[in-house]
PyMOL Python script that loads the backbone (N, CA, C, O; Angstrom):
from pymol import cmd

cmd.read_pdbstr("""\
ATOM      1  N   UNK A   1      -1.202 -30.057 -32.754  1.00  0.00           N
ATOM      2  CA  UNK A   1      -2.219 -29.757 -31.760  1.00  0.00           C
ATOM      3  C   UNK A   1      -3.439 -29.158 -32.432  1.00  0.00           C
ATOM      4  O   UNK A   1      -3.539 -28.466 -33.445  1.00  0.00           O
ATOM      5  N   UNK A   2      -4.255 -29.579 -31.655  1.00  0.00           N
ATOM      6  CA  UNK A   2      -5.894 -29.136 -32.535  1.00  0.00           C
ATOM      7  C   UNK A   2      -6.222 -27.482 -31.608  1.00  0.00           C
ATOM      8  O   UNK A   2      -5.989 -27.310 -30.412  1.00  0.00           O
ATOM      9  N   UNK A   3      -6.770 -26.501 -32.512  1.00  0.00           N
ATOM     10  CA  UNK A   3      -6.861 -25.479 -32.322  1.00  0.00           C
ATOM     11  C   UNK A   3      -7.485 -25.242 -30.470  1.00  0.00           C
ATOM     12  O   UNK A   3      -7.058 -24.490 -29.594  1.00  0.00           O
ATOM     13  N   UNK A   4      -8.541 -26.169 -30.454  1.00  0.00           N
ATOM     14  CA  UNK A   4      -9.061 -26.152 -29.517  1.00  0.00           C
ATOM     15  C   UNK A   4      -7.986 -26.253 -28.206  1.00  0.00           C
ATOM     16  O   UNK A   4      -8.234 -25.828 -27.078  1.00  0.00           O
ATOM     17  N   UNK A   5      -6.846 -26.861 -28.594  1.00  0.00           N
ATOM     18  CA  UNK A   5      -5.977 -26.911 -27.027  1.00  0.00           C
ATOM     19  C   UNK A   5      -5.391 -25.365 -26.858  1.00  0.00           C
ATOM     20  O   UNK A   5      -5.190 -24.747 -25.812  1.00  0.00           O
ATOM     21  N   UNK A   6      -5.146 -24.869 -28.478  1.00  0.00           N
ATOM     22  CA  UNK A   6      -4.226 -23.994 -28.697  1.00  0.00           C
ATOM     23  C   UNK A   6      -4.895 -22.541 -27.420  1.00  0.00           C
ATOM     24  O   UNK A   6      -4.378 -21.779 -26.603  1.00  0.00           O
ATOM     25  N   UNK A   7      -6.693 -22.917 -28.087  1.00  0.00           N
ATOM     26  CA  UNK A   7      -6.857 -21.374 -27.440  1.00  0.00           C
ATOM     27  C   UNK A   7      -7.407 -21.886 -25.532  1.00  0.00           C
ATOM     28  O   UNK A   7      -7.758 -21.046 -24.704  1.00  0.00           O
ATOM     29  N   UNK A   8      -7.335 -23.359 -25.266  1.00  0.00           N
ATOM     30  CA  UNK A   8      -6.970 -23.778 -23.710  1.00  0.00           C
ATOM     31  C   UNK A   8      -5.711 -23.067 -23.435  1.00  0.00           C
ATOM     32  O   UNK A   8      -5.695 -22.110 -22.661  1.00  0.00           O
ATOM     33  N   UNK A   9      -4.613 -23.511 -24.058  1.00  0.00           N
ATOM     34  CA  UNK A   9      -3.610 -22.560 -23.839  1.00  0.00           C
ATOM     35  C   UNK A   9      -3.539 -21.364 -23.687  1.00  0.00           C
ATOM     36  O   UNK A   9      -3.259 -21.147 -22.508  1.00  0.00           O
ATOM     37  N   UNK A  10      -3.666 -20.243 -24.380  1.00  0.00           N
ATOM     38  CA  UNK A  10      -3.732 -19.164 -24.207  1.00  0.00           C
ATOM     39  C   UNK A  10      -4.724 -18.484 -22.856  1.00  0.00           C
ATOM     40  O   UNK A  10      -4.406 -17.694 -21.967  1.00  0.00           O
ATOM     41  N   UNK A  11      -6.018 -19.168 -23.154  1.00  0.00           N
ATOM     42  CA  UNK A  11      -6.865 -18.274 -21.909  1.00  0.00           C
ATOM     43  C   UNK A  11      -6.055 -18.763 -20.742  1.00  0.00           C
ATOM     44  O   UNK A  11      -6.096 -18.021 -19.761  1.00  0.00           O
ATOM     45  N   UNK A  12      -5.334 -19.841 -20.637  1.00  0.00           N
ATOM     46  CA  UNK A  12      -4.484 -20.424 -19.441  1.00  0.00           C
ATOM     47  C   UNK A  12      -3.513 -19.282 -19.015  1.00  0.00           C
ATOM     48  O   UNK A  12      -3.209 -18.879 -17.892  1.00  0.00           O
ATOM     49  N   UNK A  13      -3.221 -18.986 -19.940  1.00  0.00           N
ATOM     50  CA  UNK A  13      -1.468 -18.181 -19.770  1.00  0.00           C
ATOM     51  C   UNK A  13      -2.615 -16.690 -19.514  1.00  0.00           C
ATOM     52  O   UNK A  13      -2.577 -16.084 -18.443  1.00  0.00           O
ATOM     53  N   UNK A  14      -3.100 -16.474 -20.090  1.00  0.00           N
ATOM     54  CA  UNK A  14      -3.929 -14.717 -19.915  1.00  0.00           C
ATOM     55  C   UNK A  14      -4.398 -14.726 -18.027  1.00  0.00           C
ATOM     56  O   UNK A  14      -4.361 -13.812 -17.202  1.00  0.00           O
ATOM     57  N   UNK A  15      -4.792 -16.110 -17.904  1.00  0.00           N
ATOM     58  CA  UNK A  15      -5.523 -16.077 -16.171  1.00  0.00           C
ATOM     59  C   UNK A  15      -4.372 -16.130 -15.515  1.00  0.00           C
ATOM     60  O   UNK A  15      -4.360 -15.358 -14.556  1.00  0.00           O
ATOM     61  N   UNK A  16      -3.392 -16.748 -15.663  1.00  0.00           N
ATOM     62  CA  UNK A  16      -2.214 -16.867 -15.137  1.00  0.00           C
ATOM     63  C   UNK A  16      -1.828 -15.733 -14.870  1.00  0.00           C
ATOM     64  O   UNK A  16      -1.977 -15.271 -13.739  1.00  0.00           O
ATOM     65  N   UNK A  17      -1.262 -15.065 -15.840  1.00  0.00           N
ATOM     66  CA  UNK A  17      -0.641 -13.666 -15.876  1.00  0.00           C
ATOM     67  C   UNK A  17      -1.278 -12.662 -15.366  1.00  0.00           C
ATOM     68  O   UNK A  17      -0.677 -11.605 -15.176  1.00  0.00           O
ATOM     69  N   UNK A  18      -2.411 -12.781 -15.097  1.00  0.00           N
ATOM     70  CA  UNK A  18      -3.642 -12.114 -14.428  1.00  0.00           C
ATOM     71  C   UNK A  18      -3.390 -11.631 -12.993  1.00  0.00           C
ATOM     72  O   UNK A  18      -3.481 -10.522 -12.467  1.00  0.00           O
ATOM     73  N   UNK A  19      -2.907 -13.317 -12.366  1.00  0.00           N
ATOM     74  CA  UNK A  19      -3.341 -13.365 -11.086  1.00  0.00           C
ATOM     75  C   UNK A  19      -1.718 -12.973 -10.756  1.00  0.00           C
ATOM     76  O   UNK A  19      -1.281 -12.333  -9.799  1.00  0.00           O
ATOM     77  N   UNK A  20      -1.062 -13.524 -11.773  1.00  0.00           N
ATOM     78  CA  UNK A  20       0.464 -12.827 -10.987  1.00  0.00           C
ATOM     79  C   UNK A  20       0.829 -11.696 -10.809  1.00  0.00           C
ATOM     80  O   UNK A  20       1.402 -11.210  -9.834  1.00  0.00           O
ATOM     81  N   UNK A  21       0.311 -10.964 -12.325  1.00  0.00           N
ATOM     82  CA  UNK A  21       0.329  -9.399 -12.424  1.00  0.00           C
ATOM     83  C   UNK A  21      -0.219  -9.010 -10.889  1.00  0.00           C
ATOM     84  O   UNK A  21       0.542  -8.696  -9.974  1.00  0.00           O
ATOM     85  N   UNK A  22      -1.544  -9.080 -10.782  1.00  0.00           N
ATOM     86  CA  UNK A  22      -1.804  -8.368  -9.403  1.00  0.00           C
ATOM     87  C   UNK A  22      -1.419  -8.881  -8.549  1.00  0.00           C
ATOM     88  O   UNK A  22      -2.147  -8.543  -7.616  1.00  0.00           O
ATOM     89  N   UNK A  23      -0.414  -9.785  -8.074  1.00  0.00           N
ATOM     90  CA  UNK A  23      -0.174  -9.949  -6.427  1.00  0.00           C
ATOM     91  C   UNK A  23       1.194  -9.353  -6.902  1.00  0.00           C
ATOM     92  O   UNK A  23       1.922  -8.827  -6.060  1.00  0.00           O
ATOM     93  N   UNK A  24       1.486  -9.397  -7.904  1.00  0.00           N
ATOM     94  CA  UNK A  24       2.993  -9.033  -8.013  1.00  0.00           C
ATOM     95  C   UNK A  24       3.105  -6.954  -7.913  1.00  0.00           C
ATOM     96  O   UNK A  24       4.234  -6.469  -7.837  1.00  0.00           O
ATOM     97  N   UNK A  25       2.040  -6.135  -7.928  1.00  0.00           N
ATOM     98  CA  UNK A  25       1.892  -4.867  -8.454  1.00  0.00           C
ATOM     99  C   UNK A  25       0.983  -4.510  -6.744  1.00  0.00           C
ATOM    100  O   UNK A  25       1.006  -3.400  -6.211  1.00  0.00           O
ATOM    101  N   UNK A  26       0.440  -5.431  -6.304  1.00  0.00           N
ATOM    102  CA  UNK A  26       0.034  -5.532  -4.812  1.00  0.00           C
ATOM    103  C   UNK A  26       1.355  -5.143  -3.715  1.00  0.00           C
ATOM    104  O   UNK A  26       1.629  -4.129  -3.074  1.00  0.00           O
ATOM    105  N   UNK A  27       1.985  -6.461  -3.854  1.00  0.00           N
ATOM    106  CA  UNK A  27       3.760  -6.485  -3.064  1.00  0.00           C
ATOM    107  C   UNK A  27       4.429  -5.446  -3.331  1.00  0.00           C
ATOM    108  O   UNK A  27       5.157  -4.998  -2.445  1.00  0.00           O
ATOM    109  N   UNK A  28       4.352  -4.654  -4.875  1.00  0.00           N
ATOM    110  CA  UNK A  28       5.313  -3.278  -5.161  1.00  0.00           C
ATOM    111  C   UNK A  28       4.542  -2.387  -4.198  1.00  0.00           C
ATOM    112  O   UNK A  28       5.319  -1.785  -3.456  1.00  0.00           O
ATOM    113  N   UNK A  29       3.453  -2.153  -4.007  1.00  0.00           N
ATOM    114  CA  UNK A  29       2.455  -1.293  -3.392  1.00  0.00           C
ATOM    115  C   UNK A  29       2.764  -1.372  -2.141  1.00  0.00           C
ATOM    116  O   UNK A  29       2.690  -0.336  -1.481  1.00  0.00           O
ATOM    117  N   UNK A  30       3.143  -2.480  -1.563  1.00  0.00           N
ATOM    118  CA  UNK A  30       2.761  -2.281   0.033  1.00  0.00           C
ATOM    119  C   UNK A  30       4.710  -1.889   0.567  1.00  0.00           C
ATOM    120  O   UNK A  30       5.117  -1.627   1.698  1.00  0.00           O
ATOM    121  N   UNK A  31       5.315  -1.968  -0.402  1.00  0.00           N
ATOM    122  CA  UNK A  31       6.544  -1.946   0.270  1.00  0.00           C
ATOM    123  C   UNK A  31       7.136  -0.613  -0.279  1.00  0.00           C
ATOM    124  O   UNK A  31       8.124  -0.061   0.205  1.00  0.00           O
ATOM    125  N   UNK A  32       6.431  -0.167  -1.326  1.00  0.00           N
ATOM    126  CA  UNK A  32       6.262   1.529  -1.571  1.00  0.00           C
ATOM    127  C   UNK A  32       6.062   2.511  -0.840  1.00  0.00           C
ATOM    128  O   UNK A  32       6.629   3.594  -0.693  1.00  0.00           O
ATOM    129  N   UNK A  33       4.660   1.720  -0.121  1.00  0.00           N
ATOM    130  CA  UNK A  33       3.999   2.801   1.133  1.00  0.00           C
ATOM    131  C   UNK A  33       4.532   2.198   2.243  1.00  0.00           C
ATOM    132  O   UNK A  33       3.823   2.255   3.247  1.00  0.00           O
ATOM    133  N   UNK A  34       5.664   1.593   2.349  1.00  0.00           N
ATOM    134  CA  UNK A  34       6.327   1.162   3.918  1.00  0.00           C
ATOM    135  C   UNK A  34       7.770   2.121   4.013  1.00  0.00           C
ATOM    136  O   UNK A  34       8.370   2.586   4.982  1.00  0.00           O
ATOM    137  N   UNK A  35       7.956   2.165   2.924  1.00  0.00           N
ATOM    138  CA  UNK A  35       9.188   2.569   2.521  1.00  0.00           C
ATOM    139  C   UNK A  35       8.850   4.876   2.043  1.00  0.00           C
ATOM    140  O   UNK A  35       9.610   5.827   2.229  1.00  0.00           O
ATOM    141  N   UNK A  36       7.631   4.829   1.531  1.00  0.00           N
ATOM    142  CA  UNK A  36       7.186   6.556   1.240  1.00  0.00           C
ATOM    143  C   UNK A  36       5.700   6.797   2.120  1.00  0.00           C
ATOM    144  O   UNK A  36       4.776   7.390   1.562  1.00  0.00           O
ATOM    145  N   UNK A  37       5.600   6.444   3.100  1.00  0.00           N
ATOM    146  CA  UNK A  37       4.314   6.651   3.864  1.00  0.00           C
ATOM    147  C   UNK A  37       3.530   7.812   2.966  1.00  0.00           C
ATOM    148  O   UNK A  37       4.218   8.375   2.115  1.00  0.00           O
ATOM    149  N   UNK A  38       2.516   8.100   3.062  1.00  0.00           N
ATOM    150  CA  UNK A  38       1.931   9.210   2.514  1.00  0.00           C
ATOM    151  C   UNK A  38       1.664  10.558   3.227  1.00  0.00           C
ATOM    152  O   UNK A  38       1.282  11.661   2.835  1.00  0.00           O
ATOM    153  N   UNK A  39       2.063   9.967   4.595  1.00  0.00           N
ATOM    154  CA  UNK A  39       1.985  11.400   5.808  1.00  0.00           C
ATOM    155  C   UNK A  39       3.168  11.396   6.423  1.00  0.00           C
ATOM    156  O   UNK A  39       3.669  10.321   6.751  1.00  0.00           O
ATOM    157  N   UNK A  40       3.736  12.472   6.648  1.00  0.00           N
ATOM    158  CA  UNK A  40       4.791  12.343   7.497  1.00  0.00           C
ATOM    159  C   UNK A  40       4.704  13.635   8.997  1.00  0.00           C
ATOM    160  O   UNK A  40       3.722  14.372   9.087  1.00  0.00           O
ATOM    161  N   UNK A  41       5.413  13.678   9.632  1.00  0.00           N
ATOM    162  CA  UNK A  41       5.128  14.421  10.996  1.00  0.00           C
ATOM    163  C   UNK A  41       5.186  16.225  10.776  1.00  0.00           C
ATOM    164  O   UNK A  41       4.907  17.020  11.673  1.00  0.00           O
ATOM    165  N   UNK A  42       5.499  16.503   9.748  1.00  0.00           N
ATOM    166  CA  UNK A  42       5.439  17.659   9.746  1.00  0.00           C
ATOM    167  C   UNK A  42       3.955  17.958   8.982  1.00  0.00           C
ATOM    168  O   UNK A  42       3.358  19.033   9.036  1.00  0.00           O
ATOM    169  N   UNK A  43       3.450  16.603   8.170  1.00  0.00           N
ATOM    170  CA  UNK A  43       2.046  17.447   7.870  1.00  0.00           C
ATOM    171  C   UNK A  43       1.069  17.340   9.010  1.00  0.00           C
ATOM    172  O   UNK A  43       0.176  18.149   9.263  1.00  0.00           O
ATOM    173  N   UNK A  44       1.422  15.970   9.821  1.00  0.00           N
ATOM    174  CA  UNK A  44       0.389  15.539  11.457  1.00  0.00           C
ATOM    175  C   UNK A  44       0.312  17.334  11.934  1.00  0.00           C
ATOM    176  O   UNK A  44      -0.684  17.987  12.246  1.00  0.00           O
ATOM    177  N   UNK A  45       1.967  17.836  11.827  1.00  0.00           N
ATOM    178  CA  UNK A  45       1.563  18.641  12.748  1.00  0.00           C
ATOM    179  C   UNK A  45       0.677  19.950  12.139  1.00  0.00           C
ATOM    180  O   UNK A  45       0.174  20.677  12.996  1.00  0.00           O
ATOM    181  N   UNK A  46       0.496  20.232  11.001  1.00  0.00           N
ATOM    182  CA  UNK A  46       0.013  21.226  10.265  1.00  0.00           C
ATOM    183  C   UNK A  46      -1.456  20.729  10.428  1.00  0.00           C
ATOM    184  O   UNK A  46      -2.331  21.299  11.080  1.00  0.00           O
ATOM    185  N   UNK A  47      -1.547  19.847   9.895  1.00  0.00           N
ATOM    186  CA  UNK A  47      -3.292  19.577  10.139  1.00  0.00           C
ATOM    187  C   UNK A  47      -3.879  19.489  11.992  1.00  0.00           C
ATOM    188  O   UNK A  47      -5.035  19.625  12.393  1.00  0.00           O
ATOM    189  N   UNK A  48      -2.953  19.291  12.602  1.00  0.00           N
ATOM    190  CA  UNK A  48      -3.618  19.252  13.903  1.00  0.00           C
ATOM    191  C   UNK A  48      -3.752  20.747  14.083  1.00  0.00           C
ATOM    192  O   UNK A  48      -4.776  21.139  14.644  1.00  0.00           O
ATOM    193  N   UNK A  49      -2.645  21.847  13.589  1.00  0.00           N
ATOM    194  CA  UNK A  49      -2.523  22.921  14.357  1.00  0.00           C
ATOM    195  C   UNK A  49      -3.789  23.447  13.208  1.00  0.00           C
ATOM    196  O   UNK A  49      -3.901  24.598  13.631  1.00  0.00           O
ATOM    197  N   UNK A  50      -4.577  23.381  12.307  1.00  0.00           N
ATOM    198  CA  UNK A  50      -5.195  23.375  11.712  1.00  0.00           C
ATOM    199  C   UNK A  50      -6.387  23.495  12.632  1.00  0.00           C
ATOM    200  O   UNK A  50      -6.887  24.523  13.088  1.00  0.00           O
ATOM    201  N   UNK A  51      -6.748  22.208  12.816  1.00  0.00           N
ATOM    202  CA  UNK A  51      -7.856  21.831  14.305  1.00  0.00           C
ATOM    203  C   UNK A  51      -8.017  22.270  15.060  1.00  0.00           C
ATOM    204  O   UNK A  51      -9.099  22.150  15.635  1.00  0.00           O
ATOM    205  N   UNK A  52      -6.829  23.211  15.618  1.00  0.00           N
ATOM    206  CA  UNK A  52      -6.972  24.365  16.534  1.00  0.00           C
ATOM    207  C   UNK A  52      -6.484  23.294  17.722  1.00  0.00           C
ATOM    208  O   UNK A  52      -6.793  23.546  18.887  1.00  0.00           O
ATOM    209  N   UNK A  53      -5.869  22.334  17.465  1.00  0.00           N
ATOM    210  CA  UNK A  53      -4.743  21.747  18.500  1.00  0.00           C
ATOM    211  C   UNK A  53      -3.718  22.072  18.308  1.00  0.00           C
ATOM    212  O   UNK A  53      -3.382  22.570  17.233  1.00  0.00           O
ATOM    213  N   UNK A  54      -2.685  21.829  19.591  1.00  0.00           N
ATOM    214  CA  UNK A  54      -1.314  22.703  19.898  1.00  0.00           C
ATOM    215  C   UNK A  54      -0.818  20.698  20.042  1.00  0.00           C
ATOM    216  O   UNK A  54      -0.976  20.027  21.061  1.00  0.00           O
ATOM    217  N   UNK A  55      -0.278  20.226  18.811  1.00  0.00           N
ATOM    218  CA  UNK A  55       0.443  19.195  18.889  1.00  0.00           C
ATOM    219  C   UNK A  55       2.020  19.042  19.673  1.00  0.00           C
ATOM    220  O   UNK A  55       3.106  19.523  19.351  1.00  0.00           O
ATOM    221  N   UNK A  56       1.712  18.352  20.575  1.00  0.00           N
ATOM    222  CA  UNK A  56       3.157  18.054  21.359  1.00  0.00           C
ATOM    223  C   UNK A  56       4.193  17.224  20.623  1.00  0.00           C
ATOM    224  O   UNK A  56       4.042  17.236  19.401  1.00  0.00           O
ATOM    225  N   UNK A  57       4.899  16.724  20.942  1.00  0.00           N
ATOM    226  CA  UNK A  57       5.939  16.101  20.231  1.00  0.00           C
ATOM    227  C   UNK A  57       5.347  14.586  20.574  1.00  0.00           C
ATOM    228  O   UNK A  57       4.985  13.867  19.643  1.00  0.00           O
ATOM    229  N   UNK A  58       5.281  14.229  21.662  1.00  0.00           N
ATOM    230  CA  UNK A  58       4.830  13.380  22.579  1.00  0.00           C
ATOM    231  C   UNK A  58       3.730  12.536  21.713  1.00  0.00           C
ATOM    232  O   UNK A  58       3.910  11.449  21.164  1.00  0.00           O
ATOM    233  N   UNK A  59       2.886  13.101  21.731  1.00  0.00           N
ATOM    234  CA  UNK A  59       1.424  13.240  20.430  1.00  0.00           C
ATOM    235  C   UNK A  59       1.890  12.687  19.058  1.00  0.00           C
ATOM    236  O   UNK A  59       1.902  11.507  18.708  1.00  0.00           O
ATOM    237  N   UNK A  60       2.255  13.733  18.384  1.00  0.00           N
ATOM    238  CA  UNK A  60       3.120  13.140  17.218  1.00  0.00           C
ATOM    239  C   UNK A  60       3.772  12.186  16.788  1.00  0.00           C
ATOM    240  O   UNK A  60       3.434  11.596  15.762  1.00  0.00           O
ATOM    241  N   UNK A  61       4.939  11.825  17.567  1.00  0.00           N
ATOM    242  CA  UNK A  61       5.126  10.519  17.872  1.00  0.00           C
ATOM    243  C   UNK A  61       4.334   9.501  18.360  1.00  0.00           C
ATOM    244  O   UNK A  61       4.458   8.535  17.608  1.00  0.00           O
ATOM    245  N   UNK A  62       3.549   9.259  19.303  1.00  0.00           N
ATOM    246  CA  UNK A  62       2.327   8.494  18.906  1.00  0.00           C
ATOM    247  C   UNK A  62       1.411   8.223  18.079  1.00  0.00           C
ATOM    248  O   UNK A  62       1.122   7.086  17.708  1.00  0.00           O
ATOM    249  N   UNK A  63       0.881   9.250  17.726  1.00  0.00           N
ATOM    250  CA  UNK A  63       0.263   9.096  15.975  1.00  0.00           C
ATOM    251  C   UNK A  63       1.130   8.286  15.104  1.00  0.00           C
ATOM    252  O   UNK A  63       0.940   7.099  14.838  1.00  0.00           O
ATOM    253  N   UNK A  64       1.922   8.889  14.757  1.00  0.00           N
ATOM    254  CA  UNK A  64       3.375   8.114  13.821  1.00  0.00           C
ATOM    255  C   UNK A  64       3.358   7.037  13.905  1.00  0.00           C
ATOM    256  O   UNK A  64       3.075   6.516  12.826  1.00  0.00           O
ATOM    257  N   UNK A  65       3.552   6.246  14.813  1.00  0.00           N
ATOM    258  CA  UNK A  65       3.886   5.219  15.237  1.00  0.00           C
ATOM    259  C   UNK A  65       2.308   4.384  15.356  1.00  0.00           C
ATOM    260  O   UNK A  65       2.175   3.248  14.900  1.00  0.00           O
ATOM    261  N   UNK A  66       1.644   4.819  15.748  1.00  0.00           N
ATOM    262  CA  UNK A  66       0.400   3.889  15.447  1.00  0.00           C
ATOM    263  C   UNK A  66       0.234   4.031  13.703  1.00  0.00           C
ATOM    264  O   UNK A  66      -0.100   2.884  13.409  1.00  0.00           O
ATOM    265  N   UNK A  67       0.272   4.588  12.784  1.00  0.00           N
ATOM    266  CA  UNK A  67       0.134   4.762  11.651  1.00  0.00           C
ATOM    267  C   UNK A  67       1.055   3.812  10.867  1.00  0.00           C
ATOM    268  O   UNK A  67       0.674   3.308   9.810  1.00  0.00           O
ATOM    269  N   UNK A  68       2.167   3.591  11.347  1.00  0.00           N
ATOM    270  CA  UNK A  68       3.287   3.027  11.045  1.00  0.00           C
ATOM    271  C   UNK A  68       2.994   1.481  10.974  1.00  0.00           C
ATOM    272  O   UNK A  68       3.251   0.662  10.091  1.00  0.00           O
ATOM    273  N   UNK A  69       2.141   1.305  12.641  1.00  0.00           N
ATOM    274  CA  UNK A  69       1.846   0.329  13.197  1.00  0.00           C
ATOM    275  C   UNK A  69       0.397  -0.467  12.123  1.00  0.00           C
ATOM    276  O   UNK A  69       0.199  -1.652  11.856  1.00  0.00           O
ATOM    277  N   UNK A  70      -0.243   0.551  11.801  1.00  0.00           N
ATOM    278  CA  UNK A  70      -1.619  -0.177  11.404  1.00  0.00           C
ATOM    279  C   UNK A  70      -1.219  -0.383   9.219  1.00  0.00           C
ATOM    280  O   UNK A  70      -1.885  -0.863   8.301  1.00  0.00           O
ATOM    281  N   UNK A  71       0.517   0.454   9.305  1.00  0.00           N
ATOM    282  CA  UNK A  71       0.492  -0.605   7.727  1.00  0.00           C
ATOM    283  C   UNK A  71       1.173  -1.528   7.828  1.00  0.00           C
ATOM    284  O   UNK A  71       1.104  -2.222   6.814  1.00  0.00           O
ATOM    285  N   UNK A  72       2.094  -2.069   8.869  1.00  0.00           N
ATOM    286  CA  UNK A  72       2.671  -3.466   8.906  1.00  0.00           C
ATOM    287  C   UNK A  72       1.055  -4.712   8.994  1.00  0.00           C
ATOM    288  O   UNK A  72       0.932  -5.863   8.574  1.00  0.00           O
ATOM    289  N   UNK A  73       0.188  -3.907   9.636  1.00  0.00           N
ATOM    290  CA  UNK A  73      -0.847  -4.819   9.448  1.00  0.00           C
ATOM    291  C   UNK A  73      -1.365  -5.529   8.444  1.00  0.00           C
ATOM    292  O   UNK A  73      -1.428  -6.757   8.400  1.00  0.00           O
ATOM    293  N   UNK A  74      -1.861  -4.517   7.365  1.00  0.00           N
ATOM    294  CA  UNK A  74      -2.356  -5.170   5.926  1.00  0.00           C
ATOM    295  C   UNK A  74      -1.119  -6.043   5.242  1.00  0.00           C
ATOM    296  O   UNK A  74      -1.287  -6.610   4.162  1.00  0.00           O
TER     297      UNK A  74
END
""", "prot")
cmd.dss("prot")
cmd.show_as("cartoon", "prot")
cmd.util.cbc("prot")
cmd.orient("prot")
């Protein structure tokens, strides 16, 4: 093979590996944060009572659950 295919080859395999690396490090990401959310209900309730709101349970659980709701989205 003449050099010229050699380095077709390579930039081939570098774009390749490129595009797999990130959808593949994307998919670890989204099933990371499905699986370790980054908020959970005891900080909802610290930052609301923060705000100088008196968080209900009721509340909380709604938040949660819309939060929950808007990462099955992406």
């Amino acid at each position: 093979m003449t050099t010229g295919v050699w380095i077709l080859i390579v930039i081939l395999a570098l774009v390749l590996g490129l595009i797999g690396g990130f959808f593949a490090a994307r998919k670890y990401m989204e099933d990371y944060l499905k699986k370790n959310p980054p908020i959970n209900e005891q900080m909802l309730k610290t930052m609301m009572a923060q705000m100088g709101q008196k968080p209900s349970e009721k509340k909380l659980h709604q938040m949660m659950a819309s939060m929950k709701a808007s990462y099955g989205k992406k």
